[in-house]
Structure formats: C-alpha cells, structure tokens
C-alpha positions as CSV (number, residue, x, y, z in Angstrom):
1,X,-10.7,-10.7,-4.9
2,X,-9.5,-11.4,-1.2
3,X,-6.3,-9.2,-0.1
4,X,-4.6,-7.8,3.0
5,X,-2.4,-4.7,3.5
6,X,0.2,-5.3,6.1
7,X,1.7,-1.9,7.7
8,X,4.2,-1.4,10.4
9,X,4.3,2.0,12.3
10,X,1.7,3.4,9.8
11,X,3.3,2.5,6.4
12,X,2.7,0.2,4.1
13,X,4.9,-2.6,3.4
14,X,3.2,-5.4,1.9
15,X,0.0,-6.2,-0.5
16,X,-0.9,-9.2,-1.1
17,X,-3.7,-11.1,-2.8
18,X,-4.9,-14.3,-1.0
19,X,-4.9,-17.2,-3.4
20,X,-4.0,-20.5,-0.8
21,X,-6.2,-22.0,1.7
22,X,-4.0,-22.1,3.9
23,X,-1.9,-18.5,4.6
24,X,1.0,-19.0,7.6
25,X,1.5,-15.4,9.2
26,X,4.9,-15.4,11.2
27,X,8.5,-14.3,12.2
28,X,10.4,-17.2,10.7
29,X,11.1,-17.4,7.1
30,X,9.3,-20.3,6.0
31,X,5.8,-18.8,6.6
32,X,4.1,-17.4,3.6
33,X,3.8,-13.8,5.0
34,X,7.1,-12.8,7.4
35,X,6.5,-10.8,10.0
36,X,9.9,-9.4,11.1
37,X,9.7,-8.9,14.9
38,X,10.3,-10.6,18.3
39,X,7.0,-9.5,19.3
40,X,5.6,-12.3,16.7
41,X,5.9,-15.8,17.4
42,X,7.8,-18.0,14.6
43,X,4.5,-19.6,13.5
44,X,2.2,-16.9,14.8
45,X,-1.5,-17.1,12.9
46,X,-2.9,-18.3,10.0
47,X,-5.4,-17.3,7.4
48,X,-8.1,-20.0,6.3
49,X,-10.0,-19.3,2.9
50,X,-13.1,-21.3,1.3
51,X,-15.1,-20.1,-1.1
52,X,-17.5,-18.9,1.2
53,X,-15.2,-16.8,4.1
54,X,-11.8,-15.9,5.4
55,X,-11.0,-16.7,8.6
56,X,-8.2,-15.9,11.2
57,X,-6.6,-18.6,13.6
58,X,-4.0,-17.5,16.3
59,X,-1.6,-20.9,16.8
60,X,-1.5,-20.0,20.6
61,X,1.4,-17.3,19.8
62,X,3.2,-15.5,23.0
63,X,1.4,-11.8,22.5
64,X,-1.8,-13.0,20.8
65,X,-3.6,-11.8,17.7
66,X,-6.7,-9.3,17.9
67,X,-9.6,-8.4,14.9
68,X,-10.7,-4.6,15.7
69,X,-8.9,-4.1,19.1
70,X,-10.0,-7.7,20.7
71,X,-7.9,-11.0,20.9
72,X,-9.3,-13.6,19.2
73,X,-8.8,-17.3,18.8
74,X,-10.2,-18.0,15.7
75,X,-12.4,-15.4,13.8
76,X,-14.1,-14.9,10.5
77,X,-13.3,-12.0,8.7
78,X,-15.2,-9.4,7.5
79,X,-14.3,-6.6,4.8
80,X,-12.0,-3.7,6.3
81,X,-11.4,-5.4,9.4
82,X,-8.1,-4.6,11.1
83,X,-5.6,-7.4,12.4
84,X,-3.2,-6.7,15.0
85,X,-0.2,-9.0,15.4
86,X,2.6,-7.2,17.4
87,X,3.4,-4.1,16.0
88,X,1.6,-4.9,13.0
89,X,-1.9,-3.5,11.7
90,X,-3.1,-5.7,8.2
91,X,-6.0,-4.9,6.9
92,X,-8.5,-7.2,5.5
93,X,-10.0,-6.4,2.3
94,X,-13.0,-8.7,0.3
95,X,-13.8,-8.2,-3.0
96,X,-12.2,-4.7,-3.6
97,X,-12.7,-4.2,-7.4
98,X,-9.8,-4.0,-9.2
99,X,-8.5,-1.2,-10.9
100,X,-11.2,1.3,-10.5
101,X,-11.5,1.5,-14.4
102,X,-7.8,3.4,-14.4
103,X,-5.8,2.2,-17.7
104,X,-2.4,1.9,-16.7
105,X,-0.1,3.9,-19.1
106,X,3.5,4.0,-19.6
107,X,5.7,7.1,-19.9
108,X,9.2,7.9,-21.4
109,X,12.0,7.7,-19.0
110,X,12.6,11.2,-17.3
111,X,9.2,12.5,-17.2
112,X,6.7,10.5,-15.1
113,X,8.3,7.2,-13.2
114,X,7.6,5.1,-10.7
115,X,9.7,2.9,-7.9
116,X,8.9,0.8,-5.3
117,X,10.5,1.8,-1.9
118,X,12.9,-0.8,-0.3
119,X,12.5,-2.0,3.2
120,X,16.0,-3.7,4.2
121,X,15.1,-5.3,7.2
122,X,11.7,-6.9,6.2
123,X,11.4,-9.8,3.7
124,X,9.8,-9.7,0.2
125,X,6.4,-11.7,-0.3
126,X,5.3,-13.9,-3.1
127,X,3.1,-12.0,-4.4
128,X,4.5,-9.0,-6.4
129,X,3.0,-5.6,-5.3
130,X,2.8,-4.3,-9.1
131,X,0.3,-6.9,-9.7
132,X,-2.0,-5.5,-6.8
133,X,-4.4,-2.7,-8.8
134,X,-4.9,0.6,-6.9
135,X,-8.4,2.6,-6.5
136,X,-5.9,5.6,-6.8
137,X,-3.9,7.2,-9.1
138,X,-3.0,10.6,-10.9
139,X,-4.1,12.2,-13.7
140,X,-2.0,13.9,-15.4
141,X,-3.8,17.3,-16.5
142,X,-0.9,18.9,-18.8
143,X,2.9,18.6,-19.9
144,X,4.2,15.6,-21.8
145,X,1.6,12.9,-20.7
146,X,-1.8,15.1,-20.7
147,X,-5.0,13.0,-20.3
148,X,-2.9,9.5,-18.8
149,X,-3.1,8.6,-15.3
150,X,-0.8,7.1,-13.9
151,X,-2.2,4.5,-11.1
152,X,-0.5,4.0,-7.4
153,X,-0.4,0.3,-7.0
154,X,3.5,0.9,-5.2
155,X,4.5,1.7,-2.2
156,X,6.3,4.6,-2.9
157,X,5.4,6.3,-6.4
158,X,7.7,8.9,-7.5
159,X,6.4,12.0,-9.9
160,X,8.2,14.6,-11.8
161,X,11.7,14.9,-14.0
162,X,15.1,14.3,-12.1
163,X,16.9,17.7,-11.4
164,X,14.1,19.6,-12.7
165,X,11.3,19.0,-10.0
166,X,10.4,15.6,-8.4
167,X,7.9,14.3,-5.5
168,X,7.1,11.3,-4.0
169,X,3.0,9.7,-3.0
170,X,3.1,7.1,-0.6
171,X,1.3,4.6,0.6
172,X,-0.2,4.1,4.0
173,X,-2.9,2.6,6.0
174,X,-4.8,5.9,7.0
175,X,-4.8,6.7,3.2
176,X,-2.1,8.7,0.8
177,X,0.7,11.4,1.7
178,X,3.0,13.3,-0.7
179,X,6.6,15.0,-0.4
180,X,8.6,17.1,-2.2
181,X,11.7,14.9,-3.2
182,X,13.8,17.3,-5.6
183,X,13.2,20.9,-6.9
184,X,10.2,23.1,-6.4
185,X,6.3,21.3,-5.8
186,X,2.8,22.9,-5.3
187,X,0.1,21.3,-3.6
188,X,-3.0,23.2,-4.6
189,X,-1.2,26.2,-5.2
190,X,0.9,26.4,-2.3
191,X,4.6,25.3,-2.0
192,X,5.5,21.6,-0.7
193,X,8.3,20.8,1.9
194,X,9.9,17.7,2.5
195,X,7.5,16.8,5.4
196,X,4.8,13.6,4.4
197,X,0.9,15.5,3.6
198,X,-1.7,13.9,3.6
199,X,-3.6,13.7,0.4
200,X,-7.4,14.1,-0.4
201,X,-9.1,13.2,-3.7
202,X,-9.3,16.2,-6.5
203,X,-5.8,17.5,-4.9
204,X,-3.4,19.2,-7.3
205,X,0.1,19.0,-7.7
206,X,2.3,21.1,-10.3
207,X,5.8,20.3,-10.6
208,X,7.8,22.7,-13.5
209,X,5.2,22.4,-16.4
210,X,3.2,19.2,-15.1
211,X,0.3,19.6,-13.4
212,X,-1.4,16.8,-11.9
213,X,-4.4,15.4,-10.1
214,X,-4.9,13.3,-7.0
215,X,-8.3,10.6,-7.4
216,X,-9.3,8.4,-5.0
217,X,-12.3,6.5,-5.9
C-alpha cells in the first residue's frame, strides 16, 4: 500500500492511495491530484510507480518541487518523505498497514457520528477518503457504544450527541488535535475550549456520560 497525505497550512485535505503509474500533480483540473494555487504550475510534477519504487518528477514548473527541504528534478521516494510543491507539504507514505487491526463499527444516529470537513475552494480527488484506513481511532470506554472504537480515517471526525455535548478530532500532518464543538468536554479531566489541542495516544475525553480514548498505534 503506496499513499500520500496532501496538507495546506498544516491541515489535511487530501488522502489518497496511489493505484496509476502515472499520478499528474497540478493547478489545473485535469491533473489527477489539483493543487489549487498560483504558486503551482498547471502541470506541475508527477508521480511515477513500478512495482519496485515511487518516484517524483518536477515538469520544469515555475517555483520547483523539493523532497525534505531540497529541489529536486526527479527523485525516488522513500517512506515518510515530505514533498513540497508551493504552499503544499504531501507526505509520502509506503506500505503503511492498513487499519491497525481497528474494526470499524457503526453507531445509532445521535450518539457517536462522523463527517468529513468541506474545503470550498479546493477540488475533491478520486479517491474517497473513507476508503483510506487510519492507525488511529477511539475507543469508546463507557455510555451507549462501550468496547467499539470508532476509527479516524476523515478529516474531521466529530464525537458526542448534538445539544448535549459534542467535539471535533482532526486531522493534520504533525499528528491529531481536538476541540470542543458544543456543550461541555474534558480532556484528561480538565475542561476543553474551542482552541485545536493536540492529541497524544492513551488521552481521554468525556463528554456527558461517554468517556472515550485516544490510540495511536
């Protein structure tokens, strides 16, 4: 399993599992992955894959493409290595296991949901984001769902009941951060604002009568 996770001023916006030999990276609309700024040319890079490697090939764009803070021309790519192409950071992922042995579970509507967060002015991939699975999710420790986890393969994954207490985990390239969205959340015992925290693994969050776990595996 070969993926990339494309972020733009430190958030997430795109997952997406390479499948084609040939991946087109750029600002117009016909490339495979659009990359909505002027500081990327129309067909800016593009993503070679064989069975053996992945490599990266700038197609002699205005501002250049760089692999771990140095322009490159064409480069092979190695696992967790950080492309830069204007103002944004994708990270190269190679065979990342999938899942991390987390079930996915569903819930009834109202207690535990999930929604992926909207980003108007950049374009939609391909490649769903639901079907990318997550080394993260929560576990849901008491209340309705006890002993489900509930895995963060979204962007945005909201938590909690609607009017009762609700918070939202997102997504980002550094790792996870949680708000408080609606009504009153604890983060390890101590009251959450609406300000993004970061999250580590074995964090817990209550909201009313659910308590919950942060893992990251």
């Amino acid at each position: 399993m070969r993926k990339i996770i494309v972020s733009f001023d430190g958030v997430v916006i795109k997952k997406v599992t390479l499948v084609k030999h040939r991946t087109t990276l750029g600002r117009r609309p016909y490339n495979d992955i659009v990359l909505d700024s002027m500081a990327v040319s129309g067909e800016h890079a593009v993503l070679h894959m064989s069975d053996s490697e992945v490599s990266i090939e700038d197609l002699d764009s205005t501002n250049g493409t760089c692999v771990n803070a140095r322009p490159v021309k064409k480069h092979v790519l190695r696992h967790n290595d950080l492309l830069e192409i204007g103002k944004y950071k994708i990270r190269y992922l190679a065979d990342a296991p999938l899942g991390g042995g987390v079930s996915p579970s569903r819930f009834t509507p109202g207690t535990l949901a999930t929604m992926q967060e909207s980003h108007d002015t950049q374009p939609t991939v391909a490649v769903p984001l639901g079907d990318i699975a997550s080394a993260a999710f929560m576990r849901v420790l008491s209340g309705a769902g006890a002993g489900r986890e509930v895995p963060l393969n979204k962007v945005v994954t909201t938590i909690g009941k609607p009017g009762v207490a609700v918070a939202a985990v997102t997504s980002r390239l550094e790792g996870y951060v949680v708000m408080a969205v609606d009504g009153g959340t604890l983060l390890n015992g101590k009251a959450l604002g609406t300000e993004a925290v970061p999250l580590q693994n074995g964090d817990l969050i209550e909201l009313a009568s659910t308590r919950l776990q942060f893992v990251h595996t």
